[in-house]
N, C-alpha and C positions, 0 to 999 in steps of 0.2 A: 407433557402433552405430545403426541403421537401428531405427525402432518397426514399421515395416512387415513383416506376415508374410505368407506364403504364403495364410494362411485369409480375411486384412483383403483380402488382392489378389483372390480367390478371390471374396469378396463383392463387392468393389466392380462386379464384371462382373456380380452376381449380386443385384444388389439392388434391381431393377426386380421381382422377385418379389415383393417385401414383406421385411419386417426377420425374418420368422418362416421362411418358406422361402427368404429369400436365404441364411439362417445357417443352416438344414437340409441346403440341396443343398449348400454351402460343405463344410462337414463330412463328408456322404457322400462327394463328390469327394476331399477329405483323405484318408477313410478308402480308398478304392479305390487311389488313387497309392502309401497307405505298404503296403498289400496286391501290390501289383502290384514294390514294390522291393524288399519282403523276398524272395517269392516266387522274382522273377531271382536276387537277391544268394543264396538256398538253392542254387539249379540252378549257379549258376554257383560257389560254394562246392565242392559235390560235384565239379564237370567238373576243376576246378584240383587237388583234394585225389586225382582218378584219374590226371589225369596228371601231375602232379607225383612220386604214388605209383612212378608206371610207369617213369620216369626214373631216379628212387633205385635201384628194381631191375634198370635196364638192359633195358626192356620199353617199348612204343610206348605201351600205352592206348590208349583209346578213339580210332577213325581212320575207322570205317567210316559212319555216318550221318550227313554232312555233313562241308565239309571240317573237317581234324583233327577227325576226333568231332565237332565242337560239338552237335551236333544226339540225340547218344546219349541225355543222361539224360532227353529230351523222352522219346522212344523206354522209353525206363526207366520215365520217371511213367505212360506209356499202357499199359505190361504191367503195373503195379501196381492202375490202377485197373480193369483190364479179367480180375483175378485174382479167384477165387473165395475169399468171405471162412470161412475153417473156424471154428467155433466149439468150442470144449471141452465137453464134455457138463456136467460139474462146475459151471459155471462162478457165477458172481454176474453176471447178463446186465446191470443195468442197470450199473453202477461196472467192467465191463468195457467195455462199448460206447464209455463217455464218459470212460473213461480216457487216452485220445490226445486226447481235447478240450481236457481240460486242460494238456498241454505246451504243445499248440501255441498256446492261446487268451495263456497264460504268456508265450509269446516274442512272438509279435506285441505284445503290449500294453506289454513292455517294450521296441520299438523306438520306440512311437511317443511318450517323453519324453528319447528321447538328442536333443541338443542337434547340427545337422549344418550350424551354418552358415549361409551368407549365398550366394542366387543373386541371380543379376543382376535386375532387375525386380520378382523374386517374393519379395526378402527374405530374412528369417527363415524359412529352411523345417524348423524343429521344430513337430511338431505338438501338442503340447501343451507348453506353458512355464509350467510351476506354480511357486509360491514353492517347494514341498516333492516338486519334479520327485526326487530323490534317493530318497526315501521310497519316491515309488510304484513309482522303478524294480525296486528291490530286493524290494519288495512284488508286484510282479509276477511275476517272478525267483523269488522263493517259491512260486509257485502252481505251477510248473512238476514239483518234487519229489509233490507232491499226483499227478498221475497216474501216476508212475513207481510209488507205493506200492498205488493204486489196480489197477494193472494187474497187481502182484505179487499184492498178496491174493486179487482176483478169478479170476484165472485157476486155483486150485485145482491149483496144481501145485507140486511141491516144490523143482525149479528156479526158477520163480518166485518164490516164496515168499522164497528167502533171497536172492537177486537183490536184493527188494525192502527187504530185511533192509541189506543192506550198503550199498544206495543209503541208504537211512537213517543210518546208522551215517557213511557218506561227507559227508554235508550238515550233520550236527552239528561233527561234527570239524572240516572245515574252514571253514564258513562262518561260525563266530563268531572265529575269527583275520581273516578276509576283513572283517568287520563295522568291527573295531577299529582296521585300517588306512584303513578308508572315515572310519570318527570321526577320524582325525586327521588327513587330508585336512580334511574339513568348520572343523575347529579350527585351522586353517592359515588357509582362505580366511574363515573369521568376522572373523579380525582385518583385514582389509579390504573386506570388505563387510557388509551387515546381512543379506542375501539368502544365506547359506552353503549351505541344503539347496536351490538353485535349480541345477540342471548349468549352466546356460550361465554366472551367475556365476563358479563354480567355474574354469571355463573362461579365465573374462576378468578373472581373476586371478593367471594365473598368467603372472607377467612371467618368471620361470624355470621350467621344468616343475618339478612336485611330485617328478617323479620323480630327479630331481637330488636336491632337498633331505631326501626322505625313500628314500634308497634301501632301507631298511628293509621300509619300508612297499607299494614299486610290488616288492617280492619275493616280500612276503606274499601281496599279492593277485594277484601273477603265478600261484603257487602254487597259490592256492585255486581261482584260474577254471580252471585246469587240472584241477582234481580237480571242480570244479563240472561241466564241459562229461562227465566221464564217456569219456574216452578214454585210453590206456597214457600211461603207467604206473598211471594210477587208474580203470580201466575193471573195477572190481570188481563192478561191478553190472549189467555184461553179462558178461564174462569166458566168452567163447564156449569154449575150454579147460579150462570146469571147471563150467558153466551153462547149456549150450547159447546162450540168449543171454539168459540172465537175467529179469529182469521181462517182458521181451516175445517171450518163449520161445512163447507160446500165439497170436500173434498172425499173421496173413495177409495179403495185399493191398495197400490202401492206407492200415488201422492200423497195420499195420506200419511202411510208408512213410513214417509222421506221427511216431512215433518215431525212425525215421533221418533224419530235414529236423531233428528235435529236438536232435539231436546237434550237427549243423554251425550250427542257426544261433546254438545254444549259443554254437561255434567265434566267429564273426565276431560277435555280441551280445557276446561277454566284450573281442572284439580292439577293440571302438568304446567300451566301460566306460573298460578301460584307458587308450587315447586321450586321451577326456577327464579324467577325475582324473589321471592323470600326466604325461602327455605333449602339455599345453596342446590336446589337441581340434584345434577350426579353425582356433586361432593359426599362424600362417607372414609369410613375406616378401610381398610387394604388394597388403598389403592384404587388408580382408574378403571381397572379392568372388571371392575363389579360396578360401577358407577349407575349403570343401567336399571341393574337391583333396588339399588338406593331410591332413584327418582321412581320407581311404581311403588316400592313400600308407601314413601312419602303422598304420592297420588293415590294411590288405593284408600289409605286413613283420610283424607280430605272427602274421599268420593262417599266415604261410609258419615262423613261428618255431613255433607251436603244430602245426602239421604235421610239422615235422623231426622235434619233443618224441615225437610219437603213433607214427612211424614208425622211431623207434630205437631208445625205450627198453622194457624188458621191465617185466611188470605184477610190480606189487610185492606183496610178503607179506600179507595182512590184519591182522595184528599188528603189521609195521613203518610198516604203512598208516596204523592207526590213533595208534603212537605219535609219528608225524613231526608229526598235528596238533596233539594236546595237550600233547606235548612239547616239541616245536622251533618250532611257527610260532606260538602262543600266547605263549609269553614273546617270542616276537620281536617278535610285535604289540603286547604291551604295552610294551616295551624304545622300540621307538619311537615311540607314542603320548605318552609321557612326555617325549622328546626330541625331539619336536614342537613340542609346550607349550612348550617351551624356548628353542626358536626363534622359535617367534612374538612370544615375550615378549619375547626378548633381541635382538630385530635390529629390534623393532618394526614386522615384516611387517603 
């Protein structure tokens, strides 16, 4: 493994400024490249999940704004921000306004501690590598259910309201089964490293993917990111068929917009989680210097899996919703966290 990162290469081209703005601009720069990848990685999220859609139903999809479409959801984002934003009369103007702030401000922030590998020259291009990378991703991850709730209360509408209600109810339920499979990950890679809540650790420990050793566990939190990301069968909290669209029922333009980028990058943020805790991340054949390859193949198949998932199955009951997490994926997480321990102990991982 290479010490050299993207931000150290960044500086060094950049350090004739002085040690104060060579590390300034370094980090702007960082900051606008992982702005500039999520951004595409959204667009181009959306174009695959339309025509991939279009496919399944024996339908073209988008064809007309460049060849095959490509060029549509540009086309898409310029009608969104060029649409007039309606406001509710009701409403709580400030914790509506800044309600789509905080999705999005949530997703970005948790791209930029996944761990994505080794380029050629530039290294290490994770943009932050905390001992406790783990922590903040999930902590960020957190921030994101904050404006789903914000946008249900504020908007002073009854569809919203409960929208916001069952988004709630949705993130209890599964995300502490999701949590407890993340802890026994962590208590797998402790026993060989000192660094466990570090993702790239995590990563460059796993001489067999986790998700081999705990298929338990890469089930649960298959599960939860699913019901996390908020699409069928757990799309309770939009559930256009019974909510109009739920929490973001009252919204226009391009708050809107920030909510739907919310969803997919949900999508492919959960499919590069998974990745790395189970599926050894940038590990592959020749070496670190393709390692990068590795982790979007691996994401890309997860994203085309969690698209089949959204595209077949019908949204489930709010009662059986509710009992699959506390009932079924809870004992599963702890079933396996327990046989985790077990393993680590007994094979001396």
């Amino acid at each position: 493994m290479t010490s050299m990162t993207i931000l150290l290469r960044l500086y060094s081209v950049l350090k004739g400024a002085g040690p104060f703005w060579g590390h300034a601009i370094s980090y702007v720069i960082m900051a606008i490249i992982m702005l500039i990848f999520v951004a595409i990685a959204l667009v181009g999220m959306i174009y695959l999940f339309r025509k991939y859609m279009a496919r399944l139903q024996r339908r073209i999809g988008p064809n007309r704004v460049g060849k095959f479409g490509i060029f549509q959801l540009i086309a898409d984002a310029l009608k969104l921000v060029g649409k007039e934003n309606i406001f509710p009369g009701g409403r709580d103007d400030l914790p509506y306004k800044i309600a789509p702030m905080f999705v999005i401000f949530g997703l970005f922030a948790a791209f930029t501690v996944l761990p994505y590998g080794f380029f050629p020259y530039f290294g290490n291009i994770t943009v932050t590598n905390s001992s406790v990378s783990i922590i903040l991703l999930f902590a960020f991850i957190a921030i994101m259910p904050i404006g789903e709730v914000l946008a249900g209360v504020s908007s002073r509408n009854k569809y919203a309201l409960i929208g916001a209600l069952r988004a709630v109810a949705k993130d209890v339920s599964f995300e502490v089964p999701m949590m407890l499979s993340v802890i026994a990950v962590v208590l797998m890679s402790s026993a060989r490293t000192t660094s466990a809540l570090n993702l790239q650790s995590i990563v460059e420990t796993q001489f067999i993917p986790f998700g081999i050793i705990e298929p338990l566990g890469i089930f649960v939190f298959f599960v939860s990111m699913v019901a996390r990301a908020s699409y069928a069968p757990f799309d309770l909290g939009e559930s256009e068929s019974e909510l109009v669209s739920g929490f973001s029922t009252e919204y226009t333009g391009m708050r809107f917009g920030i909510f739907y980028m919310g969803l997919f990058g949900s999508i492919f943020l959960g499919s590069l989680v998974l990745s790395n805790l189970y599926l050894g991340g940038y590990s592959g054949p020749f070496g670190t210097t393709v390692g990068w390859v590795w982790l979007m193949v691996k994401s890309l198949i997860l994203v085309f899996i969690f698209f089949t998932i959204w595209l077949s199955m019908p949204r489930m009951r709010v009662d059986k919703f509710m009992n699959f997490g506390w009932k079924y994926l809870l004992p599963i997480a702890f079933v396996n966290l327990v046989l985790s321990g077990f393993i680590a102990l007994g094979l001396g991982w």
